[in-house]
Every structure is written in C-alpha cells, then in structure tokens.
C-alpha positions as a Markdown table, in Angstrom:
| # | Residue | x | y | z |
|---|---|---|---|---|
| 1 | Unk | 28.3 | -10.7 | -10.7 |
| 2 | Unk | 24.8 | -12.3 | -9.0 |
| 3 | Unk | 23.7 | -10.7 | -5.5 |
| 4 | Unk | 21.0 | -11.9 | -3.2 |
| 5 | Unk | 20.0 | -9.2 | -1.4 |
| 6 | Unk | 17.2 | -9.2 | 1.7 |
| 7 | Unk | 15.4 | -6.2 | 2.6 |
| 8 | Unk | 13.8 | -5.8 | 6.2 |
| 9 | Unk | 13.7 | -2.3 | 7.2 |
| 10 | Unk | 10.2 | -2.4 | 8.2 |
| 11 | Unk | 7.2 | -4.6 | 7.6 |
| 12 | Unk | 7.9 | -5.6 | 4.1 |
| 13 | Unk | 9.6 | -9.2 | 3.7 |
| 14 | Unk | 11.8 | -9.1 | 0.4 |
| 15 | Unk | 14.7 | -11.0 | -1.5 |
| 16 | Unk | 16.2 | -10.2 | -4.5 |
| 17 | Unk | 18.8 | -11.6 | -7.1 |
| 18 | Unk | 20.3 | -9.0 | -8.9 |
| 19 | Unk | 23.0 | -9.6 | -12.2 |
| 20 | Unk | 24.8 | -7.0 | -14.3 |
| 21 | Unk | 22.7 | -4.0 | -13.6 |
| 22 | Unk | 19.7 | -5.9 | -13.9 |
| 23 | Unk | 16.6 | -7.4 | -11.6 |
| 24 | Unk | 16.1 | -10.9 | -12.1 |
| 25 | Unk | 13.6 | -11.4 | -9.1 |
| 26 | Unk | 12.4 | -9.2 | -6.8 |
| 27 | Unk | 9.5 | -10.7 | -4.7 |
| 28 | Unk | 7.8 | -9.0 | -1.8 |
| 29 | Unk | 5.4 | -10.2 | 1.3 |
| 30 | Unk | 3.5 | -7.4 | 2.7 |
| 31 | Unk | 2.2 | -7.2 | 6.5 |
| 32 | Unk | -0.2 | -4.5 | 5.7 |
| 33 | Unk | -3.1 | -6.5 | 6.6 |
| 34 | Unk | -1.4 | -7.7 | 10.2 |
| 35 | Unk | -0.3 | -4.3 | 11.0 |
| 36 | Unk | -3.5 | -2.4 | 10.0 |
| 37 | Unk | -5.9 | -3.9 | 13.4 |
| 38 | Unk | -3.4 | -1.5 | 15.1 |
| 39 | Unk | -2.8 | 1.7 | 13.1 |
| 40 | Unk | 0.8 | 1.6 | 12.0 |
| 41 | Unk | 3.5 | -0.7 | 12.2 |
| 42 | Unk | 4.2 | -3.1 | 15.3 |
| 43 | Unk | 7.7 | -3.3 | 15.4 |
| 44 | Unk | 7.7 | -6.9 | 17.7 |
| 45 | Unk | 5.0 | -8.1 | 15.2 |
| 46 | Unk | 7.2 | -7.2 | 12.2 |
| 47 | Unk | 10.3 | -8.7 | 13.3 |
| 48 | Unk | 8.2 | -12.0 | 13.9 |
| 49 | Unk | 6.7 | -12.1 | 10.3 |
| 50 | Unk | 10.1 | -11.5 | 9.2 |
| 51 | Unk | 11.5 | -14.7 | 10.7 |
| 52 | Unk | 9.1 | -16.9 | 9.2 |
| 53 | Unk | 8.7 | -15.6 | 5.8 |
| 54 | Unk | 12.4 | -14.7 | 5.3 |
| 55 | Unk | 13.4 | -18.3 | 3.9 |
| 56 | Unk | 10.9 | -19.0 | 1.6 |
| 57 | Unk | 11.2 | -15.1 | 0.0 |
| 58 | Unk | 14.4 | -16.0 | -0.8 |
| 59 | Unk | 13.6 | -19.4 | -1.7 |
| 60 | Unk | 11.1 | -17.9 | -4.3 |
| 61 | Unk | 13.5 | -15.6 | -5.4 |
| 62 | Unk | 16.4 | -18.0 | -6.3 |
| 63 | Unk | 13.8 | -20.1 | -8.0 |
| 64 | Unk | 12.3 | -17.4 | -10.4 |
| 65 | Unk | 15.9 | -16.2 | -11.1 |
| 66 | Unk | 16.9 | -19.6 | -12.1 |
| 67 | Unk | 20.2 | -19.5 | -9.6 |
| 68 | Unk | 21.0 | -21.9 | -7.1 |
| 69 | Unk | 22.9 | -20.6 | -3.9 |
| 70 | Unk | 26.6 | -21.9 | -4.8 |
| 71 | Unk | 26.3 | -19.4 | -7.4 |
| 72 | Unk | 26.0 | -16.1 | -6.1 |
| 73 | Unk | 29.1 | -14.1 | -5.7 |
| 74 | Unk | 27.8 | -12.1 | -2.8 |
| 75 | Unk | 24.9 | -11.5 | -0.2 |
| 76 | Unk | 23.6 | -8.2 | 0.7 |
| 77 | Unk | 21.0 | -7.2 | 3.3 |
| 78 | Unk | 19.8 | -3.3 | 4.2 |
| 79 | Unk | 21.9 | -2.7 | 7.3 |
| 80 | Unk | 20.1 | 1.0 | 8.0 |
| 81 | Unk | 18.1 | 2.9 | 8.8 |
| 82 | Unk | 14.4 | 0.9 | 9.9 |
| 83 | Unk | 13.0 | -0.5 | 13.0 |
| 84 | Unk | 16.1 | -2.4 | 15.1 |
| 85 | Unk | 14.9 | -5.9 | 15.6 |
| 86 | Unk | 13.1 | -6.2 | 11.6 |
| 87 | Unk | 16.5 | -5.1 | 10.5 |
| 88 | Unk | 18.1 | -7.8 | 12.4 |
| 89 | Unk | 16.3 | -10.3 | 11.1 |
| 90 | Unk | 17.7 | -9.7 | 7.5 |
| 91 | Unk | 21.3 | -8.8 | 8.3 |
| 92 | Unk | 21.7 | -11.8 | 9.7 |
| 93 | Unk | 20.7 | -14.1 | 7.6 |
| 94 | Unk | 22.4 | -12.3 | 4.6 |
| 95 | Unk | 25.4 | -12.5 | 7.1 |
| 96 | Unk | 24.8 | -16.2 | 8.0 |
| 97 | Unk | 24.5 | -17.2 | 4.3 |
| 98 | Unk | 27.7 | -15.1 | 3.6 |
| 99 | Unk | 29.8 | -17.0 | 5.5 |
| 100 | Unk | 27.9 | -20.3 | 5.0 |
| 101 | Unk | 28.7 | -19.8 | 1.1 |
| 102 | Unk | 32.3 | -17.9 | 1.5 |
| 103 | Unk | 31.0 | -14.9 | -0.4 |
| 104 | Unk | 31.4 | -11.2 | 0.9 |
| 105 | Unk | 28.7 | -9.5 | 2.4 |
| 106 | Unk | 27.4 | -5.9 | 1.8 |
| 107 | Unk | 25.7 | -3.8 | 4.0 |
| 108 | Unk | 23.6 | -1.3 | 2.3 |
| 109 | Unk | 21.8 | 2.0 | 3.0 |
| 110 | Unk | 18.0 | 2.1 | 2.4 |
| 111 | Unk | 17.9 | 5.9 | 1.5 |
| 112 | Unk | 21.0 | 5.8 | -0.8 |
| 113 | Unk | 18.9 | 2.3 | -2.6 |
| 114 | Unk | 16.2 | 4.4 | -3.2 |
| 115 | Unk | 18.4 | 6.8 | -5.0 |
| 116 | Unk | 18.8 | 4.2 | -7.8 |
| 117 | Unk | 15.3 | 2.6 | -8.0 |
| 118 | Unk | 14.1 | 5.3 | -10.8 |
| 119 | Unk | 17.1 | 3.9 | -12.9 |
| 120 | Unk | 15.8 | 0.3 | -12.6 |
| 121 | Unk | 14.4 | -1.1 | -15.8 |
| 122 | Unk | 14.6 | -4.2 | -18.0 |
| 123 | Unk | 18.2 | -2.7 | -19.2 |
| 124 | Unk | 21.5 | -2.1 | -17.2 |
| 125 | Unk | 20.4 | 0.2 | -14.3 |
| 126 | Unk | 24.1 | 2.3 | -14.2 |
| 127 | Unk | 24.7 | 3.4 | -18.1 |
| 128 | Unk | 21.5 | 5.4 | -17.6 |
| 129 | Unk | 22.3 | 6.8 | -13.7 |
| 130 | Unk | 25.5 | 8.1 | -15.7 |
| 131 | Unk | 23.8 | 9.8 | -18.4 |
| 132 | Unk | 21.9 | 11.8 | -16.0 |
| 133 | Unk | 24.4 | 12.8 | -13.4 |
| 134 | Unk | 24.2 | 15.4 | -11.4 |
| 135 | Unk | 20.6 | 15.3 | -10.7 |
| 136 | Unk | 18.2 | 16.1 | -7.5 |
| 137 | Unk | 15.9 | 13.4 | -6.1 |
| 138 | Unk | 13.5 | 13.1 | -3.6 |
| 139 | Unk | 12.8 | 10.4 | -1.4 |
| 140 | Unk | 9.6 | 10.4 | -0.4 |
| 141 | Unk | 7.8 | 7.8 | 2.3 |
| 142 | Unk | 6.2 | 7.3 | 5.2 |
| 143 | Unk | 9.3 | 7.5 | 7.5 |
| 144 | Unk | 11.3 | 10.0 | 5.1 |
| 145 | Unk | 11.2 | 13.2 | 3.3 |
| 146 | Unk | 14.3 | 14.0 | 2.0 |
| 147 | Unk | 15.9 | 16.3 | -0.9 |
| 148 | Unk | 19.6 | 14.5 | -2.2 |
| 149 | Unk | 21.5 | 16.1 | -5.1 |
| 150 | Unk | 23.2 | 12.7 | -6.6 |
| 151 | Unk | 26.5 | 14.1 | -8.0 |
| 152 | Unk | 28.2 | 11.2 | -9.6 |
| 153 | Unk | 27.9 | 7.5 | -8.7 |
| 154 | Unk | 28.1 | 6.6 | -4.9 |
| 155 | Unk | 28.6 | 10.6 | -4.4 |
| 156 | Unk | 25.5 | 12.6 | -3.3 |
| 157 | Unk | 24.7 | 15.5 | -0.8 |
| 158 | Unk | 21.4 | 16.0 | 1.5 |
| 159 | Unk | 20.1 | 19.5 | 0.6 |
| 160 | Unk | 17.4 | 19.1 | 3.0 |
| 161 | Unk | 14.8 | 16.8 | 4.6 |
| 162 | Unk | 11.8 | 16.2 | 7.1 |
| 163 | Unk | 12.4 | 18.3 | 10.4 |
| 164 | Unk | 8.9 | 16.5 | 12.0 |
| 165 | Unk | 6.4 | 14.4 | 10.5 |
| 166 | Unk | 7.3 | 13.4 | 6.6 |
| 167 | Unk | 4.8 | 13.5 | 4.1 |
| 168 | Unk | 3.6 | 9.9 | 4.0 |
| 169 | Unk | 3.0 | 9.9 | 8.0 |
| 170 | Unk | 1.0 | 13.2 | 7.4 |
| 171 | Unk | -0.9 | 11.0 | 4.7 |
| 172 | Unk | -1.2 | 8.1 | 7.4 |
| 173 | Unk | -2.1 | 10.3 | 10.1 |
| 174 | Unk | -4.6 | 12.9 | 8.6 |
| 175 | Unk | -6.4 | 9.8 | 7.2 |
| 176 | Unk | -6.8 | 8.6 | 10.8 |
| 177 | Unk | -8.1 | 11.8 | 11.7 |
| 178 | Unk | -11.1 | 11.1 | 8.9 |
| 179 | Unk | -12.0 | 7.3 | 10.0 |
| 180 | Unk | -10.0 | 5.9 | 7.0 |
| 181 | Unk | -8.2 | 2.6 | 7.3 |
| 182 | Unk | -4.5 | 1.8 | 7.8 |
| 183 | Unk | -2.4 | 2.6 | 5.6 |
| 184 | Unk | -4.4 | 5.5 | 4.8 |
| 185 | Unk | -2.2 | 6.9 | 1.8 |
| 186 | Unk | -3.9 | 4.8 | -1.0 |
| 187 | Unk | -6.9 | 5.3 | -0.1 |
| 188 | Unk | -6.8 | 9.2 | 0.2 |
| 189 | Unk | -5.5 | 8.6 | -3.2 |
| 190 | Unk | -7.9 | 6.7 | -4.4 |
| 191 | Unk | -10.7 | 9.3 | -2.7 |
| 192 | Unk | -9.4 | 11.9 | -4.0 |
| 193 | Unk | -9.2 | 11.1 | -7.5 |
| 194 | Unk | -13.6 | 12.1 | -7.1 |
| 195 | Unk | -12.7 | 15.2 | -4.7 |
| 196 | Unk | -12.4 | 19.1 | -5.2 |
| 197 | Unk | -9.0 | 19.7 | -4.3 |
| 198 | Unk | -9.5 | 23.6 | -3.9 |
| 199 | Unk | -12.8 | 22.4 | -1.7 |
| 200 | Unk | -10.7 | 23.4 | 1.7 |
| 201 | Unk | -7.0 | 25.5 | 2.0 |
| 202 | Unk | -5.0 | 24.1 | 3.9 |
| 203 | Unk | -1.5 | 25.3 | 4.7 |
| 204 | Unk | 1.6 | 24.9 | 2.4 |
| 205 | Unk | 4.0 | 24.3 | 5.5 |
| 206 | Unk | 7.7 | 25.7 | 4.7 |
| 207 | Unk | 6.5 | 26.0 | 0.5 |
| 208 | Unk | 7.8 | 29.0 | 0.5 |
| 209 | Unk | 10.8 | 29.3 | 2.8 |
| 210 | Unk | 14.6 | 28.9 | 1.3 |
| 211 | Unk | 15.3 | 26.0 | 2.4 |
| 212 | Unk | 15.2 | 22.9 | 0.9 |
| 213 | Unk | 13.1 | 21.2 | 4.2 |
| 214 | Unk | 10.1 | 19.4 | 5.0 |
| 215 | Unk | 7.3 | 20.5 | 7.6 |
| 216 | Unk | 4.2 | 18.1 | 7.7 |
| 217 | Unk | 3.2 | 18.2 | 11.8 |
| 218 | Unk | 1.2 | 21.6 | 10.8 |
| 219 | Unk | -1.1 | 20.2 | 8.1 |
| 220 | Unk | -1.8 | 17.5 | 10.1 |
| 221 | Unk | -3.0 | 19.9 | 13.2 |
| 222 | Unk | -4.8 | 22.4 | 10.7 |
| 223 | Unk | -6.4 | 19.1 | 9.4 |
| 224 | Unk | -7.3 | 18.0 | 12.9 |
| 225 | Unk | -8.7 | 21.8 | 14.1 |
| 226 | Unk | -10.7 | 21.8 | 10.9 |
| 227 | Unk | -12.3 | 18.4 | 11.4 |
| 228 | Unk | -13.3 | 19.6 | 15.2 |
| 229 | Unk | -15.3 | 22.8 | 13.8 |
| 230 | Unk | -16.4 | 21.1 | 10.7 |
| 231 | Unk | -17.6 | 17.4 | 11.5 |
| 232 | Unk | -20.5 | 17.2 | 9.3 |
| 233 | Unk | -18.1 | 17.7 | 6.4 |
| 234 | Unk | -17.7 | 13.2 | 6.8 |
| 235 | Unk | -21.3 | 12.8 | 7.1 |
| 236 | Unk | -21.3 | 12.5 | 3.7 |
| 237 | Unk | -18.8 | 10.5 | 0.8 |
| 238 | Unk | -18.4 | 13.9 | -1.0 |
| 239 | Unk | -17.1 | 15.8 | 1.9 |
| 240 | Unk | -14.7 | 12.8 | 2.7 |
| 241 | Unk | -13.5 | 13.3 | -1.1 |
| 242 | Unk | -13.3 | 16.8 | -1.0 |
| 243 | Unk | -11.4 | 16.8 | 2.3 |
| 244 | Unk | -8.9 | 14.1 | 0.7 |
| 245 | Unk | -8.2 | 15.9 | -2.1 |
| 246 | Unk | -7.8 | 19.0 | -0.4 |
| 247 | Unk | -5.0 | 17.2 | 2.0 |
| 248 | Unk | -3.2 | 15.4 | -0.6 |
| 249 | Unk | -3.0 | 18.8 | -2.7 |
| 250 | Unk | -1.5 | 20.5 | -0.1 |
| 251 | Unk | 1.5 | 17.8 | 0.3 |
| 252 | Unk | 1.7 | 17.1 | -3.6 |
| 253 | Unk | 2.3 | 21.3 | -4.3 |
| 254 | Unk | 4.9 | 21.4 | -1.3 |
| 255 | Unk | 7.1 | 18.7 | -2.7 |
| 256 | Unk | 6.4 | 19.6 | -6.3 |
| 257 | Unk | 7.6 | 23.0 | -5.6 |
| 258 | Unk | 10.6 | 22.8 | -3.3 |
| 259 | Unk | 12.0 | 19.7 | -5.6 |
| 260 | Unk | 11.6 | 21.9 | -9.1 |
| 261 | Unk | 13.1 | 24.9 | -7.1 |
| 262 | Unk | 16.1 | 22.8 | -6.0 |
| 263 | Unk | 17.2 | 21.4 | -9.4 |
| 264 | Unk | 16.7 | 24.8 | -10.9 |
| 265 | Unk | 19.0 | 26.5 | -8.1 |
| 266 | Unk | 21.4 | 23.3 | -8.2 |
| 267 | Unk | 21.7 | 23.7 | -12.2 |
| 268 | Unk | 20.5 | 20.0 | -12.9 |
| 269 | Unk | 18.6 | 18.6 | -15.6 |
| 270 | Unk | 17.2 | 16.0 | -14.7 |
| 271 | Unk | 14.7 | 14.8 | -11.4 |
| 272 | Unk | 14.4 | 11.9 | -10.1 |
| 273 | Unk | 11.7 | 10.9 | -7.5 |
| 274 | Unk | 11.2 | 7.5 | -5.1 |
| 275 | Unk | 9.9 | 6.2 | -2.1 |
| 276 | Unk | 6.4 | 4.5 | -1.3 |
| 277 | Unk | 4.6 | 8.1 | -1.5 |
| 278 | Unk | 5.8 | 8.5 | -5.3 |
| 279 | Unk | 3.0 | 5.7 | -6.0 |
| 280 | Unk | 0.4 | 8.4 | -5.4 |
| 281 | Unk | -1.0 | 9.9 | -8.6 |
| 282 | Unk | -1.5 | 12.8 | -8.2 |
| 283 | Unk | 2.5 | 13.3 | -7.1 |
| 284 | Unk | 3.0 | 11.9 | -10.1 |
| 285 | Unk | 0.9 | 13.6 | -12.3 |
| 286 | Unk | 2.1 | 16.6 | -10.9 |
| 287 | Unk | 6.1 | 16.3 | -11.3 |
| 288 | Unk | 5.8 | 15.6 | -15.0 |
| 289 | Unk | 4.1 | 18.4 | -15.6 |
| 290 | Unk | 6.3 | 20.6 | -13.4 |
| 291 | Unk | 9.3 | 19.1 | -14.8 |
| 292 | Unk | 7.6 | 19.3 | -18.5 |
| 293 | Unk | 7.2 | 23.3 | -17.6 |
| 294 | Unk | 10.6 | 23.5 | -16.1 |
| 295 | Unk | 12.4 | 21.5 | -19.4 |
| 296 | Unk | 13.7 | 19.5 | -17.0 |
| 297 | Unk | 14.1 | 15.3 | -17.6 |
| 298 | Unk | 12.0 | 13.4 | -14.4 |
| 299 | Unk | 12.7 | 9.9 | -14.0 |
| 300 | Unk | 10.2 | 7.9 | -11.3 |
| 301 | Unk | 10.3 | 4.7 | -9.7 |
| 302 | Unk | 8.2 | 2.0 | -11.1 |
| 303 | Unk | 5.5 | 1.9 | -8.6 |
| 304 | Unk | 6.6 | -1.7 | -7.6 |
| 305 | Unk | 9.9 | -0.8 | -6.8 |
| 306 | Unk | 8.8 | 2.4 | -4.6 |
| 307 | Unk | 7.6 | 0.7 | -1.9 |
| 308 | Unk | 10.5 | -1.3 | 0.3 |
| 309 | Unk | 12.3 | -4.0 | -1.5 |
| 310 | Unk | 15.2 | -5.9 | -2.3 |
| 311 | Unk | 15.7 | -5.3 | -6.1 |
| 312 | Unk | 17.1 | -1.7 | -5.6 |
| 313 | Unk | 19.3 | -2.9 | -2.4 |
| 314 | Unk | 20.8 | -6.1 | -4.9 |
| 315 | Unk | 21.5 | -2.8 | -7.3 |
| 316 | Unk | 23.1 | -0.8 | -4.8 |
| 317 | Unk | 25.3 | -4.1 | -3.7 |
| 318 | Unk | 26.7 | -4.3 | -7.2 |
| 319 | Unk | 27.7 | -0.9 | -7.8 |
| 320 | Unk | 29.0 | -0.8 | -4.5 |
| 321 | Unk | 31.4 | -3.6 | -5.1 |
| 322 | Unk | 32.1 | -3.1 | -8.7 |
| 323 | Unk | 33.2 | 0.5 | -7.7 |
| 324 | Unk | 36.1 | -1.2 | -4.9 |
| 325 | Unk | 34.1 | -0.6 | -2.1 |
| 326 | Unk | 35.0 | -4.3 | 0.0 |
| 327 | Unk | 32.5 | -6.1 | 1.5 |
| 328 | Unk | 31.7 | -5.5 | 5.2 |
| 329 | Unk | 32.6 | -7.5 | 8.2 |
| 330 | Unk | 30.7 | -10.9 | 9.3 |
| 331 | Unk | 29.9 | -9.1 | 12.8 |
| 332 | Unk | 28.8 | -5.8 | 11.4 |
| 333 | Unk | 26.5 | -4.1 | 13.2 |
| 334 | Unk | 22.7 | -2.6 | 12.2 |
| 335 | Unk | 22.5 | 1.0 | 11.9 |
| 336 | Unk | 19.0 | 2.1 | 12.7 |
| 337 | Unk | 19.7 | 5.8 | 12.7 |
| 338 | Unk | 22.0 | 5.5 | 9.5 |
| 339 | Unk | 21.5 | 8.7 | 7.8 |
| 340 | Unk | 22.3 | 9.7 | 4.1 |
| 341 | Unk | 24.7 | 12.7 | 5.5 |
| 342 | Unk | 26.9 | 10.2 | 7.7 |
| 343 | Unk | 27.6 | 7.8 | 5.2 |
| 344 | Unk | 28.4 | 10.7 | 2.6 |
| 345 | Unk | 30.9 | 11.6 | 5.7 |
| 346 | Unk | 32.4 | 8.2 | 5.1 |
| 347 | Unk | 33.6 | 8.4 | 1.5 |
C-alpha cells in the first residue's frame, strides 16, 4: 500500500509517501522566518504559504520516493485539530487528488499521528508499536500537552492534558518576556545549555498534584513578576542563561515527573514521548535518565519527525486502513477542535 499524505495543521508545509510501515519521503517547508516579524503564527499568512507551496511539496515528495501519482492507493491529509483555514488548504487537495485518481481518502488526527512518530524508523513502524503495547506517551508542543496511555493499536485513553497554556507556549511566551526571538523554544535551549538551572526557583505548577494535568499560565506570570523586580538580571548574557535554564528546568521536571508517575501507576513498561518540544535536550536528556532509574523502555521521536509533518500522518493512514477502518467521505469536513478523547468516543 503507498499513501501520500499532506500535513497543514499550522505553519509547516509537508507531503509525505509512506509504503508498508515505512517513510519513503517526508519533506517539510517551514514559515518560521515569515511568522517570526510578528511573534507567533499568523493564521491568514499560513494558509497563504500553504497554497503556494503545497504542490511542489508534494511534487518533491513523489520524486524522492520514486512514485508517480497513478500509483498511490490512497491520499491522506490531517483533518484536525490546527488553525481552520491552513487545514483547509491540505484537506482539500488530498480530497481533490482523491477523487482525481479514484483512490480513498483518509482523514487523520494530528495528536493520535504523533502517537506513532517514536515508532518511525528505517524498519516497519507497527511490528515495534506492538512489542510495546500498552504504553504512556506524551505529546508535547507548542499547542498541546497531553498524557495518552496507547493500549493496543488504534486504541488509547487521555489520562490528562494542558488545562491553560501548554508547555511549548510557556517556552514561546517566557522567552518573549526576556527579548528572545520567535520561536523562542530553541533558543532557550540552546541558552541554557551555558546556564545555572538552580540560578532562580521557579514554580513546579500541578508537579505534585494527582492528576495527570498540565498547568503552564503560572510559570509564565512568576517568570514575568520576577523579570519586573529583577531587570538587571538581562543586562548581562549570563543572567539571560541562568534565567533560561532556570525556566526550561522548571517545565522539563514537571513533564519528567507526572509522565514516569503515570506509567508507573498505569503498570506500563515502556514511554514514549513526541511533539516539537521533545526536540529540546534537556527533555530529552532528562526522560532517559528517568526512565533508566524507573527500568522503564523510552522511545522518542527522531527530532525530524517531532515537529509537524506528513511522514507520521502517511503512517497513521496505513494502519488506519489496513486495520478496516474505510476511507472518509469526498465532502468531509475539518475538525479544528478534534480532540484525542472524541475520536476514542468513535471507536
């Protein structure tokens, strides 16, 4: 089975072609640099860059797959949740090409995509998502912090997820607050690699609460109060440093701690993590040892395939119509809101 797959949830432009379990192509054009004049994401502006680099994405895709359009068997396209009119733009061409070609078309979630992405390697991405089921993952971005215990294939249950701002927004918006460029997750990550991260103590919002939620909108404030009483601290290149690493600590040890604490209570063995913010090191660094500690298996996302793109949508597709699941109608709708617990409602 081959799958072209678009992703446009936001302000990354991708196509994908996707065959037995495997990526064949997976290319990506980034608006970062259009978007960052303004802060954060323009959603007119993405919707327009979508329309013109939509075509030749998938035209590069096709070619570095080696696989002309008569010979996919199906077209897919994230159909939720992301900005309205940038999803639009890549439903409808998946659906357009669909029924230009005769082939079914697959909408897919973006949240239950990401769910696979740790499993995507040079071999067939399912045998190893079997090996490892149940598990919990955490999707972690700059739109969504969520907790999902996967409990077989195309079966999962939210345990918990961001009731304010999610992690990668707090990165975002705390690196405002310091003068630091759009997006400002990488480069807190990069700054803090050279910082003290005990240098300020900032709140641990819901670490230590039951539940399996998120809280970020009071680190952000504490990080906001402190920079009003404490200005001189970016005067100078080690305070901005410090300061970074003291933020990004703060984040890291809250979803460290509440993931570990969920697979232990859920009785898995293995964790699996995702999501643009799982590119940041010190996340990283942090889960393996964690996990190492806890004897528990962790399997992350290739950085590449963190970030939004069509490789783990194409993966999604497959499974989804290898496992029965027909192909959705020519006039489907996007599903902007399209959350992880109503599509579990669905199945």
């Amino acid at each position: 089975m081959t799958i072209l797959a678009f992703e446009t949830s936001c302000d990354e432009t991708s196509a994908a072609v996707v065959r037995a379990g495997q990526v064949l192509s997976n290319v990506v054009s980034s608006q970062v640099r259009l978007h960052a004049e303004y802060g954060g994401v323009v959603p007119e502006l993405a919707a327009r860059e979508h329309l013109k680099n939509l075509v030749p994405v998938a035209e590069a895709a096709l070619a570095e797959a080696g696989v002309k359009p008569e010979e996919l068997d199906a077209v897919a396209a994230t159909q939720g949740p992301g900005l309205p009119t940038a999803l639009l733009v890549g439903l409808k061409a998946a659906q357009a090409m669909a029924f230009a070609l005769d082939r079914p078309f697959i909408g897919v979630n973006h949240h239950e995509a990401h769910l696979y992405s740790p499993w995507i390697s040079g071999r067939p991405a399912v045998a190893d998502f079997r090996t490892f089921v149940p598990h919990v993952s955490l999707i972690v971005s700059g739109g969504h912090t969520l907790l999902v215990k996967v409990e077989g294939e195309l079966r999962h249950r939210v345990l918990g997820g961001t009731i304010d701002d999610a992690a990668g927004e707090c990165f975002d918006k705390t690196g405002k607050l310091m003068g630091l460029p759009y997006p400002a997750g990488p480069v807190i990550d990069r700054l803090a690699a050279e910082g003290n991260p005990a240098a300020y103590d900032f709140p641990r919002p819901l670490m230590h609460d039951p539940n399996d939620d998120f809280s970020f909108s009071g680190l952000k404030t504490s990080v906001r109060y402190f920079l009003r009483d404490h200005p001189a601290v970016l005067a100078s290149a080690s305070g901005v440093r410090d300061l970074c690493a003291s933020v990004q600590a703060a984040i890291v040890e809250v979803l460290v701690r509440k993931t570990v604490r969920a697979a232990k209570r859920e009785g898995v063995s293995c964790v699996t993590a995702s999501g643009g913010v799982t590119c940041n090191r010190a996340l990283r660094r942090e889960l393996e040892t964690a996990c190492r500690r806890n004897r528990l298996t962790l399997r992350l996302a290739d950085p590449g395939l963190c970030t939004d793109n069509a490789g783990m949508i194409g993966i999604l597709a497959e499974r989804k119509l290898q496992s029965g699941i027909p192909g959705a109608d020519l006039d489907t709708e996007i599903k902007p809101g399209w959350g992880l617990e109503a599509l579990a409602e669905t199945r």
